[in-house]
N, C-alpha and C positions, 0 to 999 in steps of 0.2 A: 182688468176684467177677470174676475174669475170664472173658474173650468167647470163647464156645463158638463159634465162625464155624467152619462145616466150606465146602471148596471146593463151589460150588451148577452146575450147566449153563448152559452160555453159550447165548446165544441163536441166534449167527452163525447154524449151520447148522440150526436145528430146524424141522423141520415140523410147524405148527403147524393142532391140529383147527379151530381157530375163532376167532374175534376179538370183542372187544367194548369201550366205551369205558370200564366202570367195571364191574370183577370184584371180589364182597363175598364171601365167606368168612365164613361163620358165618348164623343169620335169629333173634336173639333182637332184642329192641330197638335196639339198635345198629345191625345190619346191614340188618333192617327198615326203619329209620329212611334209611336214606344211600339202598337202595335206591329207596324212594318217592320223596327228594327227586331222586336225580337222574335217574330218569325225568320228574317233572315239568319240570325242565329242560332236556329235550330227550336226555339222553343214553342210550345200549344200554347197560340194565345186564343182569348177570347175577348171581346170588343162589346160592350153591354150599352147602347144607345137608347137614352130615355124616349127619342123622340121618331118619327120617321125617314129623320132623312138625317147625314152626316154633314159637318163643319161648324156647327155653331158659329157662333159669333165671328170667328174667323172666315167663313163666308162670306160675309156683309161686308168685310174690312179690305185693305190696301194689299193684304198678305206681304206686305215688306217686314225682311227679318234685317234688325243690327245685327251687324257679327262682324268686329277689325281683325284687319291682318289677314284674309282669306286671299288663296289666289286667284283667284276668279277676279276679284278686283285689280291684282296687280294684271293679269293677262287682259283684261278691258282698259286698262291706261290709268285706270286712276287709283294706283297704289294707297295704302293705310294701316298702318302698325300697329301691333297692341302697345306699344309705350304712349304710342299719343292718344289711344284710348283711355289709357289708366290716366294719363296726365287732365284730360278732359273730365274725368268721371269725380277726380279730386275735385275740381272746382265742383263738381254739380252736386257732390255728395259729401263731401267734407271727410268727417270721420267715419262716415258710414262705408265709405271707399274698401275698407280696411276688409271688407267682411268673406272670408275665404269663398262664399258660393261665386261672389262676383270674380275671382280669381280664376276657380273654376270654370266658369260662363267663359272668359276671355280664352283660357289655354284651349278650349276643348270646341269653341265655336267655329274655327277654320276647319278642324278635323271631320265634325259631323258632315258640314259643306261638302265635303270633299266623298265623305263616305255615301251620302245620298246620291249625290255626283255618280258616283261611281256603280253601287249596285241600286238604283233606281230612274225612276223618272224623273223626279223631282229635282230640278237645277236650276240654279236660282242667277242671276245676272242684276251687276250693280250700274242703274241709269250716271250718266255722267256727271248731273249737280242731282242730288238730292241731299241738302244739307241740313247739320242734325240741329237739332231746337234750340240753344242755346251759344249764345257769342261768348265763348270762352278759349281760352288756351288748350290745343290739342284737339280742337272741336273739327271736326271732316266738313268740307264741300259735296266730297262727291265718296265712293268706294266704300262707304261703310255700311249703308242702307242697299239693303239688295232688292230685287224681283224677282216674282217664281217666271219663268218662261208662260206664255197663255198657251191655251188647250182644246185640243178639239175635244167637245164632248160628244160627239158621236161616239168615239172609242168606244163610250162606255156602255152603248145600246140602250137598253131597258132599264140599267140602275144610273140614268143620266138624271133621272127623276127623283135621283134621291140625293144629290147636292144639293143641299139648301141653297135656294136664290136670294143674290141681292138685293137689300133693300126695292125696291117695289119705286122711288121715288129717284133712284141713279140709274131706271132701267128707260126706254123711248120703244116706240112701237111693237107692244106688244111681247117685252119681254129683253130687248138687242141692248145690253151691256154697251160702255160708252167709256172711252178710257180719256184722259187730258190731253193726248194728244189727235183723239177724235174730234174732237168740241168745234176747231176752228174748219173742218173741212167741213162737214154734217151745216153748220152757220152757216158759209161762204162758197156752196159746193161751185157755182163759177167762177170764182175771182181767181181760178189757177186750174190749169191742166190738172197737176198732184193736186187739189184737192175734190177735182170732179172724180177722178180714177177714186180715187179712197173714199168717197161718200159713196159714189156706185158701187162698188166689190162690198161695201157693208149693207148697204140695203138690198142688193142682191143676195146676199149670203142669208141675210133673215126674212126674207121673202121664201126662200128654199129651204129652210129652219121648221117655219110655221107649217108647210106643210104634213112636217110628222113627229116634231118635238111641241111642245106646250111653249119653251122658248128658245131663243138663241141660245145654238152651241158653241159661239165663239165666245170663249170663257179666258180672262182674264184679271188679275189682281189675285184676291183671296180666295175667288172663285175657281180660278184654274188650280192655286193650291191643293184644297180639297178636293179637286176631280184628279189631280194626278195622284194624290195620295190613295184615296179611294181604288185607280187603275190601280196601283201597286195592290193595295191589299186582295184583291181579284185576282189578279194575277198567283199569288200566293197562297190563293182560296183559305184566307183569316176566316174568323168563324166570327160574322157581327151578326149581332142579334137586335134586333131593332123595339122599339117599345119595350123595351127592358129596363127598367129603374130601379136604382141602389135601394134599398129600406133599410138594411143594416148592416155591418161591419161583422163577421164573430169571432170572439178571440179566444181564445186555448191558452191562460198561463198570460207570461207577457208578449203573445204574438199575435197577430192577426193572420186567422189562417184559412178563412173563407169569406162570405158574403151569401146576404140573402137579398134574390132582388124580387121583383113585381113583373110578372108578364100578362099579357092579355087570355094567357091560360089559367094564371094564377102565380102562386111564391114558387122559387128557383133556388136553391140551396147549392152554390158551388166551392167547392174546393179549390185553392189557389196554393199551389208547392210552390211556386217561387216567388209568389209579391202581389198585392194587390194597388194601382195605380189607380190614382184619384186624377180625373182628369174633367170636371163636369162643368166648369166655365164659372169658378168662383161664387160671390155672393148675387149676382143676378138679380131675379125678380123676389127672392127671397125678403117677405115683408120683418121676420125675425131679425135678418143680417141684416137691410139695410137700418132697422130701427136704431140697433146696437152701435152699427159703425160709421152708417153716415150721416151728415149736416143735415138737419131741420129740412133747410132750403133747399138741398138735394135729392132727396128719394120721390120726386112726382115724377120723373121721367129717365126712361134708360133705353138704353142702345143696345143693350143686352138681348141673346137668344130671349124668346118668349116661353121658351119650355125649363131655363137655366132656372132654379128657386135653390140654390147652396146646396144641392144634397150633399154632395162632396165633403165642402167645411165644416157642415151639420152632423154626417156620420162620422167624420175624424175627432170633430170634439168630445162626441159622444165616447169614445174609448180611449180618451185622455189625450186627444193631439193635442196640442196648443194651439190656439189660436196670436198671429202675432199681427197687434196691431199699432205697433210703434213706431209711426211712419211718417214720413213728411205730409201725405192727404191717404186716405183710408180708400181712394179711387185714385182713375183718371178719367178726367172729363173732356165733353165736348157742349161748345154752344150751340144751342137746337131750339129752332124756332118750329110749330107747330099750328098745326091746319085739318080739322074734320072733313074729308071730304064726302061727296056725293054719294057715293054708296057705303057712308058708317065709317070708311076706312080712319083713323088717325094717323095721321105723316106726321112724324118727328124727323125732323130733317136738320140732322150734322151738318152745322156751318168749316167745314174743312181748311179750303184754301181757295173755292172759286169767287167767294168775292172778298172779305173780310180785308184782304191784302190790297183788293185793287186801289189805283188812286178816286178819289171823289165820297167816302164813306167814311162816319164815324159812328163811336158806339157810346153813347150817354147811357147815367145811371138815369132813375126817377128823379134825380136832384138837377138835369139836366145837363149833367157838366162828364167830359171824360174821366177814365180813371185806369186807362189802358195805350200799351200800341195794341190798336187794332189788327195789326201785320202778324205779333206773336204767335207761337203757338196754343193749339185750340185748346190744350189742358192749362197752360200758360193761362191766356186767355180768361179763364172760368174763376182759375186762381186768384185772379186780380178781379173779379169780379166778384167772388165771394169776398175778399178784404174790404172793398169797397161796399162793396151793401150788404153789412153784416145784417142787418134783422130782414125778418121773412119777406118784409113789404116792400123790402125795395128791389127785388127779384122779381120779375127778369128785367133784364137791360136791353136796350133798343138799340139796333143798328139804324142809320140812316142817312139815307141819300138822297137824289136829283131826280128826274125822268130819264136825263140823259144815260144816267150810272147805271139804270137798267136796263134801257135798250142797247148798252156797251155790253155790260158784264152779267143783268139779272142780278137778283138775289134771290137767296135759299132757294124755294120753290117756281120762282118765276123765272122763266128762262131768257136767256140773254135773249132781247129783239121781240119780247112781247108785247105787242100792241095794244091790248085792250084788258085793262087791270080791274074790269069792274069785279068779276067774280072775286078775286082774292081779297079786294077792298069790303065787298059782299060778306065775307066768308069772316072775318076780323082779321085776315092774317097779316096784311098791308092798313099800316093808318097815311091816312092821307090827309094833306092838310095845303091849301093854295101858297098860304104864309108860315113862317117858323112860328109865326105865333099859334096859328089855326095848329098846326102837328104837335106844339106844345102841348094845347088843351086837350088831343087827341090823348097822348101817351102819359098825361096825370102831370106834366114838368112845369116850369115856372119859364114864360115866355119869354124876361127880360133876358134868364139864366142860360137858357138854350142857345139865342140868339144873339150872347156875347162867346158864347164854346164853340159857332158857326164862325163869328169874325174871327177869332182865334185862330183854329184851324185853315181860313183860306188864308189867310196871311201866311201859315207857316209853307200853305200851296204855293203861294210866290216867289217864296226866299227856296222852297225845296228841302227846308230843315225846323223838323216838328223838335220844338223846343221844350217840348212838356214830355215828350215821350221815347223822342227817339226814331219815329216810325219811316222807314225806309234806310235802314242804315247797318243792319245785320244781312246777312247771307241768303238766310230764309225769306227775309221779308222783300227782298231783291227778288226772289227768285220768284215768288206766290204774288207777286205784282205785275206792273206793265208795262217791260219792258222800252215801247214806245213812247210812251209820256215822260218826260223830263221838267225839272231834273231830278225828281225824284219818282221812282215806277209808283210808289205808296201813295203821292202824295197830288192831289190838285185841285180845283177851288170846285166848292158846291152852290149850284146857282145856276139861275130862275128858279122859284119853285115851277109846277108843285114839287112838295117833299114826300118823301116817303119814310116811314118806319117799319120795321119788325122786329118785333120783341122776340130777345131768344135765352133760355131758359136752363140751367146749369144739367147735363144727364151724364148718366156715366157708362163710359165707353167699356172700360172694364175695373175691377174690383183690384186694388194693390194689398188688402189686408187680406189673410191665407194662412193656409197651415206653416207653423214653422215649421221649414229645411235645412237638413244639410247638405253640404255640397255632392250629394249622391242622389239628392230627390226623395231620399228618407224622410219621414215625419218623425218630428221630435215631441216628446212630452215635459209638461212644464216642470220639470226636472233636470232636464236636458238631458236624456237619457232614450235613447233608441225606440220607437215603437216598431218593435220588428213585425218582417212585414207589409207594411205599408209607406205607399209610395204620394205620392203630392206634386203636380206636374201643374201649369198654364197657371189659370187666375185661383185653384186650387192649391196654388203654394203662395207665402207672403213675397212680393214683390223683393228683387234681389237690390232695387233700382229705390226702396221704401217709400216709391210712392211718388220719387220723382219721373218726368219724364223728360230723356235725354234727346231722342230722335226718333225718328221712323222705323217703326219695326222693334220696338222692345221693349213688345211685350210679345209678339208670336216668335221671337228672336229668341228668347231665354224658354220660352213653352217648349221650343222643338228641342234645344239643346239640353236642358234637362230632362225629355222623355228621354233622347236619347240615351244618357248617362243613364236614368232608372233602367233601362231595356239591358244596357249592357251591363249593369249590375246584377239583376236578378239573371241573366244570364251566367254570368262568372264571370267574364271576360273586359271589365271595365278596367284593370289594372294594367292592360296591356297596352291600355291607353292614359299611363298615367298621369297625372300633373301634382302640380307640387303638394295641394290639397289633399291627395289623396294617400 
């Protein structure tokens, strides 16, 4: 691809509104992240937020960060080294393994842990199986994917309002966040003492919520992320400026030594002495980026902030960064099926891990027949779906299941124990059909073809081993299943109809193409030569991982640890922490 570099303003003669030592661009994880640390380092930052409220996309998300060999893992039991990281990562990335950031990433991702740990709020805790995406040698069960602790957001008073909320379609009354292991009491609130106590203390909690926040302050996942990070930078009175948006980069010579942004007063000319950090949530809703870099059959829908449009890798190109897009997939994705609701809204709704995995469900192309474990991972998942229906038409691919499967498990939108399907059936989101033939003609497939992929499948339900795919036989797919069903948790027969369908549709959860880095978070120009300067942090720098995805958490896992490193760089003080890279 060649380099979009358009001539940028020189610096000589500008008059400049203001100055500061470390100007961040973007307040999701990333930007958050560098912010915090280099204030505690001593240095004037300022936090230029395109939108009203902070976390981006990292908001919406699980906030679980990858990071081996931390102690926090060995002091919760479930110990994990960076050798059988690296040994794992070979498999997943081959020669790509080799690429010093990812060296980087490993040495220096215990130590951040430990430093947020330490002089902040922010502490993260690894659940006991959370096992990472792929069945290979060195691959983790548990201790490698963390969690931030959840959060009161009360702390935060009047700027509780400004952590962007979750999705809108993982929220229940009014706003009350819902974590996996809420699901079965909230369901089931009598079938246990422990599960009435825990459905009451949550509907209590958000009955007492609504009286003076818009929603529940019991914030967990990606959500408590951002509010503690937020807490910190309060606490340290950062200087964010909200509705502020990059426009341009300026450079002096070969350096980038300020930025012009957009306020709702008007342009913002600031000066940056020690670095300007790109932190704005990669290529996004950006119709340029996504043309350039992603599939045909990808760019109708994203998971992405609705304020993210590339300014980031827009303004980096523009003054020579590189753009690097040589990557195993130019995203990661998730399968998301989709529903207009009642008042205008559009749900795109991340098929995650609450049903895809359970037993009694499969996922046919338009050709009727599988082409996946339905159990894999959700970027997995899309991958094998993009292989499979290479031309436009045969996108999206249909999950589908029993009546039973839903009043067990739900899918996407319909909640486990939904009784009455007419609205969704209404709506197109649910095809319904009495016979696999009637749901065949529903979803465009070929009746005989469906309804030999249906025998197929329950048969592999009897014996407990899908012979086509694999499905209940990795770590993951054990785990994102049901337990109680044997003998496979993935796996068991579909029957009586009616049947159901919903189609779900390739989006992308974040951008893996990005400015290239080096192992400091520096942007490089297609020379390989230093753009001094400037910094490239979260889906603003090219994926360390090119695109693949290894586990839970990494992607906000390499976002925090490279703002980190840019923070303590532009600070001076990154050598003090050094590794072999550096």
């Amino acid at each position: 691809m060649a380099n979009r570099a358009s001539p940028t303003p020189s610096s000589g003669d500008r008059n400049w509104d203001g100055e500061t030592d470390l100007l961040i661009v973007g307040a999701g994880a990333a930007g958050m992240t560098a912010a915090l640390v280099g204030a505690l380092e001593g240095l004037r930052v300022v936090v230029c937020e395109k939108s009203d409220m902070v976390g981006g996309t990292t908001a919406t998300s699980a906030g679980t960060v990858w990071i081996p060999g931390s102690h926090q893992s060995e002091a919760a039991g479930v110990p994990d080294s960076i050798t059988a990281a690296r040994n794992y990562l070979a498999g997943v990335l081959g020669d790509d393994a080799s690429d010093e950031r990812l060296s980087a990433y490993l040495a220096s991702g215990p130590t951040v842990l430990d430093y947020l740990e330490r002089r902040t709020s922010v502490v993260f805790v690894p659940p006991p199986i959370h096992p990472d995406y792929r069945d290979l040698p060195g691959a983790a069960i548990g201790g490698r994917a963390l969690g931030v602790l959840p959060f009161d957001g009360r702390r935060l008073g009047n700027d509780f309002d400004r952590v962007r909320p979750p999705r809108r379609e993982f929220m229940v009354l009014g706003g009350m966040m819902v974590g996996k292991n809420d699901i079965p009491a909230l369901l089931e609130p009598f079938s246990s003492w422990g599960n009435f106590k825990h459905a009451f203390s949550l509907l209590a909690r958000q009955a007492r919520d609504r009286l003076t926040f818009k929603r529940g302050t019991r914030l967990t996942m990606g959500n408590a992320l951002v509010a503690r990070l937020l807490y910190d930078l309060r606490r340290l009175a950062v200087d964010i400026r909200y509705g502020t948006a990059l426009k341009e980069l300026v450079k002096a010579g070969d350096e980038i030594v300020g930025a012009v942004l957009t306020t709702p007063t008007g342009a913002l000319a600031l000066r940056a002495g020690k670095g300007i950090l790109l932190a704005t949530g990669g290529i996004g809703r950006s119709e340029e980026l996504r043309e350039r870099f992603l599939p045909e059959n990808t760019r109708r829908y994203s998971l992405t902030c609705d304020t993210n449009t590339g300014d980031g890798i827009l303004a980096g190109e523009r003054v020579c960064g590189q753009i690097d897009s040589k990557l195993h997939s130019p995203a990661l994705w998730m399968p998301s099926s989709v529903m207009k609701q009642l008042d205008g809204h559009l749900s795109v709704f991340p098929h995650i891990m609450l049903d895809r995995a359970k037993p009694g469900l499969l996922a046919v192309g338009s050709n009727g027949r599988r082409f996946v474990n339905e159990a894999s991972s959700y970027h997995d998942f899309v991958q094998a779906m993009l292989r499979a229906n290479g031309a436009p038409a045969n996108v999206p691919s249909y999950l589908i299941c029993d009546r039973s499967f839903i009043s067990d498990f739900g899918i996407g939108l319909v909640h486990p124990g939904t009784r009455d399907l007419r609205r969704f059936v209404d709506a197109g989101y649910l095809f319904e059909g009495e016979t696999i033939a009637d749901l065949a003609a529903k979803i465009g497939a070929d009746g005989e073809t469906l309804s030999q992929t249906m025998e197929r499948y329950n048969g592999y339900a009897e014996t407990g081993i899908d012979e086509e795919f694999g499905r209940g036989t990795s770590e993951l797919n054990r785990f994102n299943g049901d337990p109680t069903n044997k003998p496979n948790p993935c796996l068991r027969k579909i029957g009586p109809g009616p049947y159901y369908a919903v189609a779900v549709w390739p989006s992308d959860l974040a951008s893996s193409v990005g400015l290239h880095t080096d192992s400091r978070a520096r942007v490089l120009q297609s020379n390989g030569e230093l753009l001094k300067g400037l910094y490239a942090t979260g889906a603003d720098a090219a994926s360390i991982f090119k695109g693949t995805y290894p586990g839970p958490g990494t992607m906000i896992g390499p976002a925090m640890v490279f703002a980190w490193r840019a923070a303590m760089d532009a600070a001076g003080v990154l050598d003090n922490y050094a590794t072999p890279t550096d």
